[in-house]
N, C-alpha and C positions, 0 to 999 in steps of 0.2 A: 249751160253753166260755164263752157269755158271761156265765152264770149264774158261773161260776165267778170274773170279770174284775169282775163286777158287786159282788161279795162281797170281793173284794180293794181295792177301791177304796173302798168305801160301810162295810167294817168294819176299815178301815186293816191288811189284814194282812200283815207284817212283808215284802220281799221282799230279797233275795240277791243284787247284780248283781255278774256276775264277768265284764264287760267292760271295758277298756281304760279308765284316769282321763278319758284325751280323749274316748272315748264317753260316758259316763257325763254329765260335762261339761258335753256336746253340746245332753242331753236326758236326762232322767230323770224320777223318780215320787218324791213328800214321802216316800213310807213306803220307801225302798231305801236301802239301804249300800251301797255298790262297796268289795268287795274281790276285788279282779282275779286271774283265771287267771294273764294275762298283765301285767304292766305295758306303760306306751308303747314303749320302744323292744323290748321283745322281741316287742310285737305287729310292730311295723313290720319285726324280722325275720323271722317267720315269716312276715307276708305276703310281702316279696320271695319267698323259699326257694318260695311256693306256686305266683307268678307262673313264676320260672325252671323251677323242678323237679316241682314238680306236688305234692298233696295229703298224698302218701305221705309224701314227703320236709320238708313243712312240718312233720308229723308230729311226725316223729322229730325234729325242730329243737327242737321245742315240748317236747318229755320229755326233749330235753337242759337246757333254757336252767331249767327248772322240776322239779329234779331236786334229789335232796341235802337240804343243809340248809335250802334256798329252801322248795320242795316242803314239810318239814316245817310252817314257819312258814304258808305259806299251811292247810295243813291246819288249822293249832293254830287260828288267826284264823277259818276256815269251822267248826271244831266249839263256839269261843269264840260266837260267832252263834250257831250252831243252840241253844245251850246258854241261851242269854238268851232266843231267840225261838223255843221250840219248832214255834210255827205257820208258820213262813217258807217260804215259795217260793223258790224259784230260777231264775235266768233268765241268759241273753248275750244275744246280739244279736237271731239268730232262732231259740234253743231248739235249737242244732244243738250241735258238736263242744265247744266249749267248757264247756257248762254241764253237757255229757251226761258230760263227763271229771271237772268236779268232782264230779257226783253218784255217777260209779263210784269215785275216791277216797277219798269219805267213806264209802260204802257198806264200803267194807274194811277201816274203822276204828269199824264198828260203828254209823255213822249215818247215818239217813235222811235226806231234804228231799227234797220232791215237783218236779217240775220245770214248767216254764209252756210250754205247747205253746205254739207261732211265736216264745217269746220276749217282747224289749223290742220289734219290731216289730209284733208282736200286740195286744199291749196298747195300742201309743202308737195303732193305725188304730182301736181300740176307743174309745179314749175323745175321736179327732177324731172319729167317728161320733156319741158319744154328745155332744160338743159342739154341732155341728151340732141333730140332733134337738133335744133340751132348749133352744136359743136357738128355735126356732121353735116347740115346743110351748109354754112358757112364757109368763107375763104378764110384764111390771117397768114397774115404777111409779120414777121419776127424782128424787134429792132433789138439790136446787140451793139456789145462795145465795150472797153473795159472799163472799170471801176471809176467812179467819177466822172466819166463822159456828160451825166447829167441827163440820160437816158429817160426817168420819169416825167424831168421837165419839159423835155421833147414831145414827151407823148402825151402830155395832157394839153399842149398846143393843136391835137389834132381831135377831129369830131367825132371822127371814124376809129376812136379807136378805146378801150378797159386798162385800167391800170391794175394791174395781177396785186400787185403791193401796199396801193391804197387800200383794197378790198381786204387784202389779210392783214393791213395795220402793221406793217415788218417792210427794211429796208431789201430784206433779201439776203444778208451778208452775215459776217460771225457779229460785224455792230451795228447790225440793222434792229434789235429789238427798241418798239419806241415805249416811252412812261406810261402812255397807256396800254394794258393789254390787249391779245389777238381776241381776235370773236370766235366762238365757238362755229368746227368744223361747218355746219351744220348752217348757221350767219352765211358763211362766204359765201355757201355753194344759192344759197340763194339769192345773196345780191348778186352773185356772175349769175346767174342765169337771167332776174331782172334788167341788168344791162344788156345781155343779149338780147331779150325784148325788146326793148328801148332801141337797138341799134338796128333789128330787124324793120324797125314800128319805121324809124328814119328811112329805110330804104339804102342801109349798109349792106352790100353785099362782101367785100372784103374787110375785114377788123384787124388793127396794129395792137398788138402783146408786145411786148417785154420779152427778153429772150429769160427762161425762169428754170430752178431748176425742180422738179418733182414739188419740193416744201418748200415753202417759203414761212421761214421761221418753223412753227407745229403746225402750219396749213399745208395741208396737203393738193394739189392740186388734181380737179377729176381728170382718172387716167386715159379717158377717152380725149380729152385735149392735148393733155401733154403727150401723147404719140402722136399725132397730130400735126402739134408743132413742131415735131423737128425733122417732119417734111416738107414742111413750108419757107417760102422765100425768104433770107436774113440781108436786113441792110443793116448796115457797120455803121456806129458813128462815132468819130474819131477827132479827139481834142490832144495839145499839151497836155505834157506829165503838170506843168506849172499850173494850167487850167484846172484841171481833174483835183491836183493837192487842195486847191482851194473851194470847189465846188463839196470833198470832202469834209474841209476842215468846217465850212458853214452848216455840213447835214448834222456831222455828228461831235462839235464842238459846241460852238458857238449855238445854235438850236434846240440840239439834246439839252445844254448846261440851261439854257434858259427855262426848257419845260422840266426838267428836273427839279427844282429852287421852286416854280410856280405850285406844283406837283407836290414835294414833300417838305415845302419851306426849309425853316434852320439846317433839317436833316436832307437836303437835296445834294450837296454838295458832296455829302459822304454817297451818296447813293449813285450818284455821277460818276465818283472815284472806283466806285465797286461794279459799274457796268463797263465802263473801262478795262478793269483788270480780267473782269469776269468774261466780257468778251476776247478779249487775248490770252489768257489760257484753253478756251475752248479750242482755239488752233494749235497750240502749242505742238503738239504731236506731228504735225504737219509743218508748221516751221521749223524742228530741229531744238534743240534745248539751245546751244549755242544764240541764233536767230532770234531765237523767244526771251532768252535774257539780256540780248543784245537792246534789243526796241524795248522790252520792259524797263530797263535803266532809261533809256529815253522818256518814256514815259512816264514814269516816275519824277525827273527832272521839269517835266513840263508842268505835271500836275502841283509839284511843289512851287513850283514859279509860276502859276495862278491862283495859288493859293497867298502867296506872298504878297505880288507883286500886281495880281490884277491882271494878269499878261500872261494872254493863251497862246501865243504864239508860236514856242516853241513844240507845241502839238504838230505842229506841220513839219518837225523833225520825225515824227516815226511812222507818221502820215506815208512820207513817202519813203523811207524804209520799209514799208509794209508793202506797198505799190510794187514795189520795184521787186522784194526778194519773196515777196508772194502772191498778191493778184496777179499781176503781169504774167510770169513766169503760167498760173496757172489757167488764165485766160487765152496764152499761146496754145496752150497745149489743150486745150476745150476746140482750140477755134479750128485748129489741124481737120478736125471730123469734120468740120462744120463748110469747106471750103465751095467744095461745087452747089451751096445752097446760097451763096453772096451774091446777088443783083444790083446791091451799089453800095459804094460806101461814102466818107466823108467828114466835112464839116457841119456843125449843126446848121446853119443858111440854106446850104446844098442838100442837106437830107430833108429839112422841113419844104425848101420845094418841091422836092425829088415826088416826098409822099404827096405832097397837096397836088398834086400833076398824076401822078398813078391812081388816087385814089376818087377823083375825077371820074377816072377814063372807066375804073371802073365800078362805080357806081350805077345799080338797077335802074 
């Protein structure tokens, strides 16, 4: 079975989930579709009907409530899937009544899909198994640097390495939140584990992270990693303050604004304004009130004079007000612990060799 689990995972094949939208939700795999036996509240009544009446009787609830023309459209949608995804599995929760009824369903309309023994519960303890293992069999090597350096675009240049941020959907920082939201706890941990498959399946023996801290955004990272990493070797990568202001002002100006507007049309603009604000008083207590009214008034000027004027530019006034009287300062004072763990620092040219040259040598 776990050859089987290992193959699903490691060659993305296609999966079927025909649990409840709130399951689904809860916790799921990059490669599934949920389209449900049951929807939520007709799940919610056949469990009562199981609680009160027993098995038999949720039954019969369940081939009423999914019956008729319901029934057909769920068919037409599971043979529309099978029909794009020939290779698809199918699964519910633990591989019992639900997945077993759409596979005899479809079976009597002529089509097949194989079904996934224990289920989403099989799989999801397979790939925290396989999490575990893989964080402990595994190397990683840590790339840091302060704010702007442009640290993710670095590391998505390299084969051998997971981007922590992409996977929790957050830049990492007070205005790291992106327009769309984080995935549930429960999402990450199992795309990091998939990538650690994928990176095993490659024949990665050493993996490049992000130097991260605990959460990123409401993600938490598994704490078997993050103690981990911060025994592991840190290479520094090291740009201008001018560089950094503008690698900034592209993440969370110029980007943000644009998926903002995409995102909430007319009303993006305001929403743009309010993540802005909303992320600079989360610091507030930490820059000092003085500090935080100081960049606020900045702020504010800027926002009005792109709202005016068209003209973002003066964002890169508090851009680097913020660099300067608070990343920086608090990136020095992170990096202080951090020193006998630095094996190279740099330019990014110098570092994307540096790694394409270690990562080589050591490779399985």
């Amino acid at each position: 079975m776990s050859e089987l689990f290992y193959r699903i995972f490691t060659e993305n094949i296609p999966l079927l989930d025909v649990r409840a939208p709130v399951e689904f939700h809860e916790g799921a795999f990059p490669n599934a579709v949920n389209i449900p036996l049951l929807d939520d509240e007709q799940r919610h009544k056949v469990g009562t009907q199981y609680k009160r009446e027993g098995k038999e009787a949720a039954i019969k609830l369940g081939n009423r409530l999914v019956s008729g023309e319901v029934k057909e459209q769920r068919l037409q949608q599971w043979q529309d899937f099978i029909n794009k995804y020939p290779d698809a599995h199918l699964y519910c929760f633990r591989g019992g009544l639900r997945s077993r009824t759409t596979q005899q369903w479809l079976q009597e309309t002529g089509y097949e899909i194989p079904l996934v023994n224990g289920g989403y519960k099989a799989l999801r303890n397979y790939l925290i198994e396989q999490l575990k293992t893989l964080i402990d069999k595994k190397d990683f090597i840590v790339l840091g640097g302060q704010t702007g350096t442009g640290k993710t675009l670095l590391l998505n240049q390299l084969k051998a390495s997971i981007d922590l941020e992409g996977l929790a959907n957050h830049r990492g920082s007070s205005f790291g939140r992106m327009v769309d939201s984080q995935p549930s706890q429960i999402d990450f941990e199992n795309e990091l584990s998939i990538k650690l498959l994928e990176a095993n399946k490659n024949g990665f023996n050493t993996i490049v992270l992000e130097d991260e801290a605990f959460l990123i955004g409401r993600i938490a990272l598994p704490n078997q990693l993050h103690e981990k990493m911060k025994t592991m070797p840190l290479v520094l990568l090291e740009e201008s303050i001018e560089s950094r202001i503008e690698v900034i002002f592209n993440d969370y100006i110029i980007s943000n604004y644009r998926c903002f507007k995409k995102c909430y049309g007319e009303q993006g603009v305001e929403q743009f304004n309010e993540y802005l604000y909303g992320s600079l008083d989360r610091i507030k207590k930490r820059l000092g009130g003085l500090r935080h009214k100081k960049i606020k008034n900045i702020m504010q000027t800027a926002i009005t004079q792109q709202q005016q004027n068209n003209d973002s530019s003066i964002h890169r006034d508090w851009i680097k007000e913020l660099m300067i009287d608070y990343y920086d300062p608090m990136y020095r004072y992170q990096l202080d612990k951090k020193q006998q763990r630095i094996v190279y620092r740099g330019e990014r040219d110098d570092v994307l060799q540096w790694f394409e040259t270690y990562l080589i040598r050591n490779k399985q």
